[in-house]
N, C-alpha and C positions, 0 to 999 in steps of 0.2 A: 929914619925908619930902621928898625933892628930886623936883622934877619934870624930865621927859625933858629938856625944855630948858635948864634947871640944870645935869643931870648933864652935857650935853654942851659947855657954856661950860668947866667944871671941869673936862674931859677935854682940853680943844682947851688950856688955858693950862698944864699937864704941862710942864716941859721935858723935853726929849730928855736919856736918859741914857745912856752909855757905861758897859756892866754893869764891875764892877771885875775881877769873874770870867773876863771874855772876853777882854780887856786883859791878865788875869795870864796865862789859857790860850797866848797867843802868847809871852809869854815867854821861859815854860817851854819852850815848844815849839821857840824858839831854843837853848836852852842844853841840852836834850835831848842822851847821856841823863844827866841829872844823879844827882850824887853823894850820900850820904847827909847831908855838911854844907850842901849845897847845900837841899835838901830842908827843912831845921829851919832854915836862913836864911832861907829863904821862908816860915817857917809864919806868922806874924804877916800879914802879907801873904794868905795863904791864911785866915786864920779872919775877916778883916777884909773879903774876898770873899761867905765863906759868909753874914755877917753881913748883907752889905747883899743876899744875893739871899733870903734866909729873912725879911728887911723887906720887901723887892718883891714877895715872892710873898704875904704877908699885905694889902700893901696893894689887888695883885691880885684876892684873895679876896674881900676888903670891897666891892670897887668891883662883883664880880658879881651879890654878893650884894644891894646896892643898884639894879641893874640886874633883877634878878629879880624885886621888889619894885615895881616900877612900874606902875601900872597902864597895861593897854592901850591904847593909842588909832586908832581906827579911821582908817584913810587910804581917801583915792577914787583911789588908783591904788598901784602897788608903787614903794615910792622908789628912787632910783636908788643904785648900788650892791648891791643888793639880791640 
């Protein structure tokens, strides 16, 4: 079981990621509106997207679910950002 201070050393050293989804969505949105061959050139590229945001969004999951699991710890004041 990780504790609060744990979880958030392991959150803070995360690198930043540029979704591959987001990056293809512009693309696409250049070359708009694309053709059918166009379309199945791109699907590798598109399953390779889906891939890494159905990874993210599991990794996501995990990390809340570890977050839910932590027990409370009383503070003497509301921290900031809060």
């Amino acid at each position: 079981m990780l504790t609060a201070a744990q979880l958030a050393h392991h959150l803070q050293q995360l690198p930043l990621t540029e979704l591959r989804a987001l990056r293809l969505n512009q693309e696409i949105e250049q070359l708009a509106p694309l053709t059918a061959a166009q379309v199945l050139a791109l699907a590798p590229q598109i399953e390779a997207a889906l891939a890494e945001s159905r990874r993210l969004s599991e990794q996501s999951r995990r990390i809340i679910q570890q977050c839910l699991q932590l027990t409370p710890v009383p503070q003497p004041k509301v921290p900031l950002g809060f």
